[in-house]
Backbone as numpy.savetxt, mean C-alpha at the origin, in Angstrom:
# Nx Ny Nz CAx CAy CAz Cx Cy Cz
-21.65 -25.82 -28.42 -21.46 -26.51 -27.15 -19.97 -26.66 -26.87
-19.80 -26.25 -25.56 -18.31 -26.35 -25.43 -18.15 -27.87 -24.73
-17.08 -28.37 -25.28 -16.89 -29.60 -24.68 -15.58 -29.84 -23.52
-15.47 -30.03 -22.56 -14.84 -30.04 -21.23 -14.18 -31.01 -20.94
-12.65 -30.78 -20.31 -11.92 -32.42 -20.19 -12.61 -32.99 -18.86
-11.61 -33.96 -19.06 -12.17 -35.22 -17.50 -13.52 -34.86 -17.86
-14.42 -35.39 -19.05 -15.63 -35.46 -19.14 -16.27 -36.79 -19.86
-17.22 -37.67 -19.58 -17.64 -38.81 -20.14 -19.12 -38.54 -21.18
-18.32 -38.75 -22.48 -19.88 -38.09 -23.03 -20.32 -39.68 -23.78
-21.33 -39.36 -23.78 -22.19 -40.47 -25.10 -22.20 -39.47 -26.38
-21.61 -40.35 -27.62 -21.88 -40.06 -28.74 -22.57 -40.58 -29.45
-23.71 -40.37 -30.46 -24.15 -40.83 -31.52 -24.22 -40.64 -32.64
-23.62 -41.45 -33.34 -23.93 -41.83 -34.92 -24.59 -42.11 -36.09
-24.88 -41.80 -36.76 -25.85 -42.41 -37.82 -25.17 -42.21 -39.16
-25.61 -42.86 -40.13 -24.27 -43.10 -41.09 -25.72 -42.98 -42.15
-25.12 -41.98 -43.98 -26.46 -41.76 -44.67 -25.56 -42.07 -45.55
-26.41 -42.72 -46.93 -25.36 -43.06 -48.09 -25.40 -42.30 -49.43
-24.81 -42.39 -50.49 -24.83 -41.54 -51.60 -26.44 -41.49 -51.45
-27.24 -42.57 -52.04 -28.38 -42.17 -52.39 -29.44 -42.03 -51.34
-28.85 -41.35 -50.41 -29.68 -40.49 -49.25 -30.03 -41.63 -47.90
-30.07 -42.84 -48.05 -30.56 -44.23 -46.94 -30.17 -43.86 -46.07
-30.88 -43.84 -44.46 -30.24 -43.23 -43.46 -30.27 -44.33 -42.59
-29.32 -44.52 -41.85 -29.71 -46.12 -41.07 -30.65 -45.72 -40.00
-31.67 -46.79 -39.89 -33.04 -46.39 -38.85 -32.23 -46.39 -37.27
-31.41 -46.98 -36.92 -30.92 -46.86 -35.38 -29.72 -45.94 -35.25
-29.58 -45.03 -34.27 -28.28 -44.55 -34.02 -26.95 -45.27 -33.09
-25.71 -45.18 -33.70 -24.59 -45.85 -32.44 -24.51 -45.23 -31.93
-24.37 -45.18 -30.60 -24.01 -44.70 -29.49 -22.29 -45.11 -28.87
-21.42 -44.28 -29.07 -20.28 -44.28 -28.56 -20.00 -43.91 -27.03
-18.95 -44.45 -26.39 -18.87 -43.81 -25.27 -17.22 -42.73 -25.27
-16.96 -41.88 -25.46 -16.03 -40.39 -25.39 -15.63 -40.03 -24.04
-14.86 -40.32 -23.60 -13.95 -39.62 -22.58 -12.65 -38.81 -22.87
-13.10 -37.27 -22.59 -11.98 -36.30 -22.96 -11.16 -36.37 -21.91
-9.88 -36.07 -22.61 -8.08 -35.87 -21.46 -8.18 -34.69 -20.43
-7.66 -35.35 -19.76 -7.69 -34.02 -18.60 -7.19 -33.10 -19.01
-7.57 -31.89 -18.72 -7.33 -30.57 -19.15 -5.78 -30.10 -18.49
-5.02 -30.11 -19.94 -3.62 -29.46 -20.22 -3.49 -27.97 -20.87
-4.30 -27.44 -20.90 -4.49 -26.02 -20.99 -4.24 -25.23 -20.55
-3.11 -23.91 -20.36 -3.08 -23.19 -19.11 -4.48 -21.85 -19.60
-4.55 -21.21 -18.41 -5.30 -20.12 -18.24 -5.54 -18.92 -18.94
-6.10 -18.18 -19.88 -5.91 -17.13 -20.39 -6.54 -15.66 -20.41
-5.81 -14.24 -19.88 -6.51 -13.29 -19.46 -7.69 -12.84 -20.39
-8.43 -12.63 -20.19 -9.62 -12.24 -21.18 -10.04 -10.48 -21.56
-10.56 -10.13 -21.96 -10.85 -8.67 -22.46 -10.06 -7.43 -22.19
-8.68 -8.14 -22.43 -7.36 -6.81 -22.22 -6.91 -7.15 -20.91
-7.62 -7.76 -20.03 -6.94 -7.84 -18.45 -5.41 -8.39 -18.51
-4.65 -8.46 -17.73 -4.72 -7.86 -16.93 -4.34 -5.89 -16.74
-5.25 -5.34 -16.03 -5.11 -3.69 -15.90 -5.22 -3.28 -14.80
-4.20 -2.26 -14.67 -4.11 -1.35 -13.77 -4.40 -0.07 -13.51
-5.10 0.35 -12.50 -6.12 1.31 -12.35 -5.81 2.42 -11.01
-6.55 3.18 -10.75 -6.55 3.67 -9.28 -5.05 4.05 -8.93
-3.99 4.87 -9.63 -2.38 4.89 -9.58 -2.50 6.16 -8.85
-2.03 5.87 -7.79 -1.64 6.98 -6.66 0.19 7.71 -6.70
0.00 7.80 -5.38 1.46 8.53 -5.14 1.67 6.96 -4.30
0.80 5.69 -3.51 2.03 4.93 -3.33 0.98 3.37 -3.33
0.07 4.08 -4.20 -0.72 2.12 -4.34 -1.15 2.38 -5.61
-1.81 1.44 -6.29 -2.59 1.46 -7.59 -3.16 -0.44 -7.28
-4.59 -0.42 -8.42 -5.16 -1.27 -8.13 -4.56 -2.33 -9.09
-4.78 -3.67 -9.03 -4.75 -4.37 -10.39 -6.15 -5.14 -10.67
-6.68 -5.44 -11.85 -7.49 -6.31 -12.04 -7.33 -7.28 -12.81
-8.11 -8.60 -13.04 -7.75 -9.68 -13.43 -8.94 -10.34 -13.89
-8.69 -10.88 -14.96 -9.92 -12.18 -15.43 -9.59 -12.82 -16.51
-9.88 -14.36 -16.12 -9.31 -15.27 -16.69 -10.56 -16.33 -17.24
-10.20 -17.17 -18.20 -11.46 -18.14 -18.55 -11.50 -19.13 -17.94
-10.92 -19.59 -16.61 -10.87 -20.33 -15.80 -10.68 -19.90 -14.37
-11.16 -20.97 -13.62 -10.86 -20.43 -12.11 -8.87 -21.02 -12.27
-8.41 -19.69 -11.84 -7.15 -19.81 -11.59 -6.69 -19.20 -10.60
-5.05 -18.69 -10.45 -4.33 -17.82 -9.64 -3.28 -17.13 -10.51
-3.53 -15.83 -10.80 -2.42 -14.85 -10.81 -1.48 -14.61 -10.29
-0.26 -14.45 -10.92 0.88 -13.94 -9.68 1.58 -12.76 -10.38
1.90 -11.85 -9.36 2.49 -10.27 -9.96 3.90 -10.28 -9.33
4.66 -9.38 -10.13 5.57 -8.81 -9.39 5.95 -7.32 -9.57
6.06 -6.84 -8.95 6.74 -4.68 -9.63 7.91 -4.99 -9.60
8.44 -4.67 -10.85 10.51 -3.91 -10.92 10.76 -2.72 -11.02
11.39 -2.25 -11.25 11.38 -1.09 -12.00 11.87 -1.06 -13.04
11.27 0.62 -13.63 10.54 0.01 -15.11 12.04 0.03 -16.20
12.15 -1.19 -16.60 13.34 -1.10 -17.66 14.36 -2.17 -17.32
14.44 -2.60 -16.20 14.46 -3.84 -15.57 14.57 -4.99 -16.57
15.21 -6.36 -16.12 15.67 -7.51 -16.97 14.40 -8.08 -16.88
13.80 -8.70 -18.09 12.61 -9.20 -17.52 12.78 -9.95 -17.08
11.82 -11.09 -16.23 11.98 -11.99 -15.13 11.07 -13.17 -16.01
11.65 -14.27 -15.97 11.03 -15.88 -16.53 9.62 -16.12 -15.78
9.19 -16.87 -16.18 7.39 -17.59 -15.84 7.99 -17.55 -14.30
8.71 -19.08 -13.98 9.46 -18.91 -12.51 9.65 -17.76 -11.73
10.47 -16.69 -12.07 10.59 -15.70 -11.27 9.69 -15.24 -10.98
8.40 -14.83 -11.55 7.23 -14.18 -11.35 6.53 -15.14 -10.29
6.48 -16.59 -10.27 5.62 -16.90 -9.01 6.82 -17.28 -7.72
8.25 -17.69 -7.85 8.94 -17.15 -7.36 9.15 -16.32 -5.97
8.74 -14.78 -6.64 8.57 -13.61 -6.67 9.85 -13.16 -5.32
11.03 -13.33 -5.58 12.30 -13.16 -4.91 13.26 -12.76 -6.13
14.45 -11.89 -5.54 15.44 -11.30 -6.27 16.00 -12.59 -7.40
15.77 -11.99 -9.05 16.02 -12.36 -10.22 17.34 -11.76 -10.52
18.17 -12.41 -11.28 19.40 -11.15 -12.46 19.52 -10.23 -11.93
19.83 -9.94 -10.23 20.03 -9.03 -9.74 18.98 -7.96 -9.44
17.75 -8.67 -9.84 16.45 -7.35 -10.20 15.98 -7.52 -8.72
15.68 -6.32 -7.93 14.53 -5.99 -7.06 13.62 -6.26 -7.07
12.49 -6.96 -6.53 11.05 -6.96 -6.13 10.66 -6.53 -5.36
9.89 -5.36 -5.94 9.61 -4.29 -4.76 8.38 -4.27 -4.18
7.27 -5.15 -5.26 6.09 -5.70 -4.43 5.51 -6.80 -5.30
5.07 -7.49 -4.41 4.42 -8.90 -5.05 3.61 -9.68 -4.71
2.37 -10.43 -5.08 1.13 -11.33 -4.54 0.71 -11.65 -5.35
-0.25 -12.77 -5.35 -0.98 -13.91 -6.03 -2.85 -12.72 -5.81
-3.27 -13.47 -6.59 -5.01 -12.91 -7.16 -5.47 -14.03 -7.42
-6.34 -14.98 -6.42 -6.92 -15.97 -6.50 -8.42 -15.33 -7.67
-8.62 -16.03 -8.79 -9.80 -15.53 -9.47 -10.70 -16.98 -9.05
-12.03 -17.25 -8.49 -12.93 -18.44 -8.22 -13.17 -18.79 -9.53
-13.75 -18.24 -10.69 -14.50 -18.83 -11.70 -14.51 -17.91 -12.85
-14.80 -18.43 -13.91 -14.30 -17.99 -15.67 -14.72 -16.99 -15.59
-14.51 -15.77 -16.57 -15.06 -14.50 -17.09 -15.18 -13.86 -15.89
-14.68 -13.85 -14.52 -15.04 -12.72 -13.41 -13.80 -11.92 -13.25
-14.11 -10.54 -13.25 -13.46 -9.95 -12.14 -12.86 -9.51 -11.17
-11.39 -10.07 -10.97 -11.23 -9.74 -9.65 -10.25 -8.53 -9.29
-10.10 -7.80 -8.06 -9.34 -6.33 -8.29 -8.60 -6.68 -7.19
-7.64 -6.40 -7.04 -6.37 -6.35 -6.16 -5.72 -4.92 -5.31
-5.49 -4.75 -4.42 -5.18 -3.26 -4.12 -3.43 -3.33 -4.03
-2.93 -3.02 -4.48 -1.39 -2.74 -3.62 -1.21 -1.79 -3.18
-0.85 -1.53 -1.61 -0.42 -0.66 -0.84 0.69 -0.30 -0.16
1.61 -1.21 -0.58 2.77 -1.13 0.21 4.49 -1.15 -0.75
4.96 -0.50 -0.88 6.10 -1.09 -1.74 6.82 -0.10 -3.11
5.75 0.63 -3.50 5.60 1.87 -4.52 5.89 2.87 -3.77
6.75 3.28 -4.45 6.50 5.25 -4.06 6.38 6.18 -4.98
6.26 7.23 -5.02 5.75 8.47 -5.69 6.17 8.49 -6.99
6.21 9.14 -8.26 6.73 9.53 -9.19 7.75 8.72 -9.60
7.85 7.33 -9.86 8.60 6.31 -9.66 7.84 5.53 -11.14
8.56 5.12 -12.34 7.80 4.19 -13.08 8.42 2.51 -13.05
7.21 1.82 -12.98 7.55 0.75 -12.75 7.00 -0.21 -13.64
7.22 -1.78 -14.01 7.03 -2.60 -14.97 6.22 -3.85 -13.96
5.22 -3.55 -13.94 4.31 -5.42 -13.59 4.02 -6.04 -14.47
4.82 -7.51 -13.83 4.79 -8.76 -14.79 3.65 -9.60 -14.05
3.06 -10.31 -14.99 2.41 -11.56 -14.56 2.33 -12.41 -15.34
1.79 -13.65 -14.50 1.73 -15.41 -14.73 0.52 -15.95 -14.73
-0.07 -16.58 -14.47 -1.28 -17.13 -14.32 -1.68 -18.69 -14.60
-2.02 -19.36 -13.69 -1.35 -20.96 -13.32 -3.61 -21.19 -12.93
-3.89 -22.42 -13.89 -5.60 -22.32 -13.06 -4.86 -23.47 -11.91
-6.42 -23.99 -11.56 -6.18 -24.52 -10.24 -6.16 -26.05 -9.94
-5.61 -26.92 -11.12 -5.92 -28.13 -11.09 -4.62 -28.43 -9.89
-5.06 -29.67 -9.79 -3.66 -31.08 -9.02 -2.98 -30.37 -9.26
-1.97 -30.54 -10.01 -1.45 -30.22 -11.09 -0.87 -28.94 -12.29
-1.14 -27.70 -11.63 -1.88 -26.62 -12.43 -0.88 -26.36 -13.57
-1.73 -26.13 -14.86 -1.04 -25.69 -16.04 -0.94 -24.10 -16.44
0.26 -23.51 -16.10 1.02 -22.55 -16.13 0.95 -21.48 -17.18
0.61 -20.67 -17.23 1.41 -19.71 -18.83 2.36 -19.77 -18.89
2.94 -20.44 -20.27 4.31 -20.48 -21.10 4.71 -19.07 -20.78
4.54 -17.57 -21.35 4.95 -16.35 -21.43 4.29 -15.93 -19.88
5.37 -14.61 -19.82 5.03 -13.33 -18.78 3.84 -12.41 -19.44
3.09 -11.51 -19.09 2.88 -10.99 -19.50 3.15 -9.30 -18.72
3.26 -8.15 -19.27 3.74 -7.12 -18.56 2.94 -5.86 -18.84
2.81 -5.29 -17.91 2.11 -3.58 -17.82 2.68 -2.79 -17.36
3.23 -1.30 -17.69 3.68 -0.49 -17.55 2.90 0.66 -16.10
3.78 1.18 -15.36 3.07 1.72 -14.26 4.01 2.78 -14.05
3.30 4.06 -14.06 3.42 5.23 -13.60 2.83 5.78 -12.21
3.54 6.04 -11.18 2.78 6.76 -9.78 3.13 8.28 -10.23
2.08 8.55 -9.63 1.57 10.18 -9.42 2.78 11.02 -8.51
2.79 12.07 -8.35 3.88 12.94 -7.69 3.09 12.53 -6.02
3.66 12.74 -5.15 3.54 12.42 -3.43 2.64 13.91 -3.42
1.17 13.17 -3.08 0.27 14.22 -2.89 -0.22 13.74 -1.36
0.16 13.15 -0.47 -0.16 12.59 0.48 0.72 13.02 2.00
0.13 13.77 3.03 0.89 14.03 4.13 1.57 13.07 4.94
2.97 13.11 5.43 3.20 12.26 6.48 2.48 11.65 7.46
2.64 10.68 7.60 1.89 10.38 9.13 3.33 9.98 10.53
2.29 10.06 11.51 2.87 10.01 12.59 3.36 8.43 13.21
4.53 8.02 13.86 4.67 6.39 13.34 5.24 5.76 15.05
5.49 5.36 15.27 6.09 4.43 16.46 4.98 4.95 18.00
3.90 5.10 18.48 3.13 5.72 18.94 4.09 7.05 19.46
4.55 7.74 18.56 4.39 9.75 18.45 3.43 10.30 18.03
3.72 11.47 18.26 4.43 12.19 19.47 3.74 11.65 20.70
5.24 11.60 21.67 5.08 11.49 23.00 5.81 12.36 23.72
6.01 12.35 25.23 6.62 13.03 25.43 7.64 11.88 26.54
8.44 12.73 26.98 9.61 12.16 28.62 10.15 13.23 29.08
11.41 12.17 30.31 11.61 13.29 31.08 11.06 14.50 31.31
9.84 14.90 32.17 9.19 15.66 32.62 9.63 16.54 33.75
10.19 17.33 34.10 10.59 17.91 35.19 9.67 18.97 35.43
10.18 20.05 36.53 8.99 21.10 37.04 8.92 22.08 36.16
9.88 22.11 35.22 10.60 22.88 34.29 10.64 22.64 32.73
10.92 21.43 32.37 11.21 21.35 30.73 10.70 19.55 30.76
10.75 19.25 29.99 10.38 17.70 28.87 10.96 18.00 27.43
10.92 16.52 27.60 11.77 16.09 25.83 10.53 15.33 25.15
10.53 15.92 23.68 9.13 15.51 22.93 10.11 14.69 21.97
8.96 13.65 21.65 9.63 12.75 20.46 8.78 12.47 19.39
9.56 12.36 18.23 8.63 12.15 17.09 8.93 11.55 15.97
8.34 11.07 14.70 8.79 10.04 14.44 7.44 9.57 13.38
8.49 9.62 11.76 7.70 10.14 10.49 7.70 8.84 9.35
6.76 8.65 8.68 7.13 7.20 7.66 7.64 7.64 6.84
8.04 9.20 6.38 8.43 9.68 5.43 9.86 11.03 6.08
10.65 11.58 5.27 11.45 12.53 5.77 10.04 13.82 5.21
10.27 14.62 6.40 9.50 15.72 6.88 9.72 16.80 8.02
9.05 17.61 8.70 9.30 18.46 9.60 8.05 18.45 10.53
8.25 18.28 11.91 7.34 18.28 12.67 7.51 19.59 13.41
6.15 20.05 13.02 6.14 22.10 14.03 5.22 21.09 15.32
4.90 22.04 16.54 4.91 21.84 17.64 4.81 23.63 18.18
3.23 23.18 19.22 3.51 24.20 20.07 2.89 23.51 21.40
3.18 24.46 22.56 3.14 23.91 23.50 2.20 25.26 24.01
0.99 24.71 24.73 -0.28 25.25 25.23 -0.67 25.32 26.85
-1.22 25.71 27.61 -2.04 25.39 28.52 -3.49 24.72 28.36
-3.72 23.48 28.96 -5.00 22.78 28.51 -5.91 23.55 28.71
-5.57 25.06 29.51 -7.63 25.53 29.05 -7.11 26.58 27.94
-6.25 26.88 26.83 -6.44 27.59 26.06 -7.10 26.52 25.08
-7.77 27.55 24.25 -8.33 27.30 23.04 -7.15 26.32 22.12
-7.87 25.51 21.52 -6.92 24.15 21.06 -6.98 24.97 19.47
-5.62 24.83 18.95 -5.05 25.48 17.66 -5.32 24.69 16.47
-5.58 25.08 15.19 -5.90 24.75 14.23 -4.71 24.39 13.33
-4.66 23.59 11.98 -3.18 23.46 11.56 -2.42 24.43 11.55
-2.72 25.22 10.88 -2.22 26.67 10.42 -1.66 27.62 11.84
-2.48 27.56 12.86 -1.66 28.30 14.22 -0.85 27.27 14.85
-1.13 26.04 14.70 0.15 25.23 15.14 1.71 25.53 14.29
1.43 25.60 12.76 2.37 26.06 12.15 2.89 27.44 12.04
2.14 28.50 13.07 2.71 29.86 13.27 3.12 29.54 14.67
3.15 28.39 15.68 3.30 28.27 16.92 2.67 28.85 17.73
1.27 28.77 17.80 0.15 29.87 18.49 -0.60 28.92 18.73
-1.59 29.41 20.06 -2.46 28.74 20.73 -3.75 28.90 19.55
-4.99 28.57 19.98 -6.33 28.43 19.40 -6.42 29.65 19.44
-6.26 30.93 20.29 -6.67 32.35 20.43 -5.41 33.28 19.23
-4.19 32.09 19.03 -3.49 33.09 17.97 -2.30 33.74 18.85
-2.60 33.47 20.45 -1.49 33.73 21.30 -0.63 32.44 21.05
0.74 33.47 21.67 2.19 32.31 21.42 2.13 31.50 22.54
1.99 30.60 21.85 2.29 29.21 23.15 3.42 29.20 24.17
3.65 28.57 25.25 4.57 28.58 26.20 5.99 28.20 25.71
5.96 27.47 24.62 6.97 26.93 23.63 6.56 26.55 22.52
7.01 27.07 21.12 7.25 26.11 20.04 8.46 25.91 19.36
8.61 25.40 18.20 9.14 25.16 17.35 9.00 24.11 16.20
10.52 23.89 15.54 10.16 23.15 14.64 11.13 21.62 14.66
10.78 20.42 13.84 12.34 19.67 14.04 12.35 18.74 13.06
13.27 18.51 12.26 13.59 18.05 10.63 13.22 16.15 11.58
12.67 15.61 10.89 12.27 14.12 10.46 13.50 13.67 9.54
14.30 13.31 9.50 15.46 13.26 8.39 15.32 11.84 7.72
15.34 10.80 8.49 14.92 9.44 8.65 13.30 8.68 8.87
12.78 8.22 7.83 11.62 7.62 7.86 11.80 6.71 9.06
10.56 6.37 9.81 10.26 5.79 11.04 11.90 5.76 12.24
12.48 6.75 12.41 13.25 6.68 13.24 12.69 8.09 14.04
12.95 7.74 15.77 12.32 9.08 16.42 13.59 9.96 16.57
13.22 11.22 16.29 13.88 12.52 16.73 13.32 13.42 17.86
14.15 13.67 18.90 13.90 14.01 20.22 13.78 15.73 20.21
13.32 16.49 20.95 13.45 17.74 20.69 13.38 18.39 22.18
14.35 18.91 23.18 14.01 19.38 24.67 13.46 20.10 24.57
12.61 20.61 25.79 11.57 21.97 25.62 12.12 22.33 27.02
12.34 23.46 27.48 12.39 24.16 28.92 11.31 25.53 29.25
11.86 26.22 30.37 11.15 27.43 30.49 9.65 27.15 30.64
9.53 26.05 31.33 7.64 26.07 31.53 7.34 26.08 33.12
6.22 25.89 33.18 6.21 26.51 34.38 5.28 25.59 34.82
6.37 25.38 36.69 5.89 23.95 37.10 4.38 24.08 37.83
3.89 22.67 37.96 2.90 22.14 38.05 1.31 22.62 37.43
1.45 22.69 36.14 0.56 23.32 35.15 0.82 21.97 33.73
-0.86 22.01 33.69 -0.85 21.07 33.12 -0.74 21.86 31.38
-0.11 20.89 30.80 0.09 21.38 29.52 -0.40 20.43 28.34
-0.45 20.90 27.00 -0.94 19.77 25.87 0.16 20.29 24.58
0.42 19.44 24.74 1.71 19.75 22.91 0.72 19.00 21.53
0.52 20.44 20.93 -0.08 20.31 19.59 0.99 20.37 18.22
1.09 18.92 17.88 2.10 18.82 16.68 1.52 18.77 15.38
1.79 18.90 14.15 1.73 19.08 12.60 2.99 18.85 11.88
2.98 17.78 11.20 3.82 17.43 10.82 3.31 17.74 8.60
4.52 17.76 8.23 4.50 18.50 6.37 5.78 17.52 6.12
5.66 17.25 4.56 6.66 16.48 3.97 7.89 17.26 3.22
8.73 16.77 2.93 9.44 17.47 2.13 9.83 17.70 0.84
8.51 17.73 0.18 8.12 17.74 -1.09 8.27 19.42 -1.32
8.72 19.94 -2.99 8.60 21.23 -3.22 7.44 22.35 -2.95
6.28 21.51 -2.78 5.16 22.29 -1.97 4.30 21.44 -1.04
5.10 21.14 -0.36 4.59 19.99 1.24 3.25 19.96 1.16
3.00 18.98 1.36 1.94 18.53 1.52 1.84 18.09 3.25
1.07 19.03 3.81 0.59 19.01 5.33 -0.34 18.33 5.57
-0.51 17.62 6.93 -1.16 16.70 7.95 -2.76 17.99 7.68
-3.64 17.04 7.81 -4.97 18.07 7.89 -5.62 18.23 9.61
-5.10 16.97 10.17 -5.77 17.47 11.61 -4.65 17.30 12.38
-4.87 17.77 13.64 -3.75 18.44 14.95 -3.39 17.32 15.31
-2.87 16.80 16.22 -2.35 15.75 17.14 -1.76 16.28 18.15
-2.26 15.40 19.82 -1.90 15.89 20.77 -2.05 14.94 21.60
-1.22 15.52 22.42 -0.43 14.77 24.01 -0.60 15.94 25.14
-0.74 15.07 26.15 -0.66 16.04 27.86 0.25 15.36 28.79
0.83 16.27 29.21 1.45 16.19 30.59 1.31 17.53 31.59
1.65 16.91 32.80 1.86 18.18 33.74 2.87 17.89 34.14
3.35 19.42 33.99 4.91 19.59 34.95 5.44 19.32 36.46
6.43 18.77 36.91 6.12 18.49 38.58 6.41 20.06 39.29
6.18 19.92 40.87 6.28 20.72 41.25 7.35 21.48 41.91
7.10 22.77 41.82 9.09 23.37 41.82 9.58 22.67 42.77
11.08 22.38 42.13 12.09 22.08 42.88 13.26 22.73 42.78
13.29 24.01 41.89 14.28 24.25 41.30 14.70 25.75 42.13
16.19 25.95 42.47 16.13 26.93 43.60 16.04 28.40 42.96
16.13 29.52 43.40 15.80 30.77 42.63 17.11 30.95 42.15
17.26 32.05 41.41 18.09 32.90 40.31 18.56 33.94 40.79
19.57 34.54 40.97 19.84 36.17 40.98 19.97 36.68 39.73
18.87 37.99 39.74 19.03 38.50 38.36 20.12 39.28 38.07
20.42 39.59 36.65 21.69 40.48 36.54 22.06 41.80 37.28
């Protein structure tokens, strides 16, 4: 029987002597245990980390009490960080925190899993510390950190597209400026179509060809250099008042890129000529 603080028990007694006499009545005591000064402790190897990507991995947690966990990522080799710093979870000894949150666990021996998604990147090893505080008034703390080692996977994951890009502007009868705009440094290809051709697949967007494999009215290509900043790209030579659709694909700049799997697209139509004629050579 486990016995529990802030608890009021009745005890009883009975007292037997050398030569075996057992007293016929039992005492009954009254026992009130101290409030529980105990801190929290992880149970069956937890805490572990699981599910290690190119820019999240999971954590899990279980404790013999309802408590709260607290994490932090450094990187790996890093000063370690005190009980404090870890719930804290702000710049230590000069150390970075590059991601950090609490793991409310409800009740003893459970389970709980955590996702981190934000803060990790690729091929990067890193050191998570944790704390673990249960949930009294009062809560009693772990004395020590405890720490797990974390490895991410190489960037197997395509750019995505970020500030609502691609868009387009300045539209004339003639040319527009496309914009675009990457969470990662990458290259955005681009071709430019008539809305009744056949709509292009990744691969003919990245040869600059319509859905039929014909060359679009315009393509090209344009370096992402800067995560979430837009890069503009002019297009001319189109031909006014025809409606058009710009099919973009954007690839990272990893040693074997890892490409966007579906198309993305925008329409405009060009206005109508205004532009005076040419004498040819």
């Amino acid at each position: 029987t486990v016995i529990k603080h802030s608890k009021l028990y009745d005890v009883f007694v009975v007292a037997r002597d050398l030569a075996g006499n057992v007293q016929a009545t039992a005492v009954m005591l009254d026992l009130t245990t101290a409030p529980d000064a105990t801190p929290p402790t992880f149970l069956n190897g937890h805490p572990t980390l699981s599910s290690v990507l190119d820019s999240s991995f999971d954590i899990t947690v279980e404790l013999d009490e309802s408590s709260v966990a607290y994490y932090i990522v450094v990187a790996s080799g890093a000063t370690s960080p005190t009980v404090a710093d870890v719930q804290a979870a702000v710049t230590y000894s000069g150390v970075d925190i590059v991601a950090s949150g609490t793991i409310a666990v409800a009740a003893a021996a459970t389970e709980k899993t955590h996702s981190v998604v934000t803060g990790v990147v690729a091929a990067t090893d890193y050191d998570v510390y944790f704390v673990a505080a249960d949930s009294r008034p009062v809560p009693n703390v772990q004395a020590a950190v405890t720490v797990r080692p974390l490895s991410m996977i190489a960037d197997i994951t395509p750019p995505k597209f970020t500030g609502a890009t691609p868009s387009k502007s300045g539209v004339t009868d003639s040319s527009a400026t496309l914009s675009f705009a990457l969470n990662e440094i990458g290259t955005v290809y681009y071709v430019i179509a008539k809305q009744t051709a056949n709509v292009p697949i990744v691969v003919q967007v990245l040869a600059g060809t319509d859905g039929a494999g014909k060359p679009g009215a315009a393509a090209g290509s344009i370096v992402a250099g800067t995560p979430f900043s837009v890069v503009t790209e002019a297009v001319s030579g189109l031909r006014h008042g025809t409606q058009y659709k710009v099919y973009a694909v954007a690839q990272d700049d990893e040693p074997t890129p890892n490409v966007q799997l579906t198309v993305k697209s925008i329409s405009f139509t060009t206005g109508p000529d205004v532009s005076p004629p040419v004498f040819g050579g």
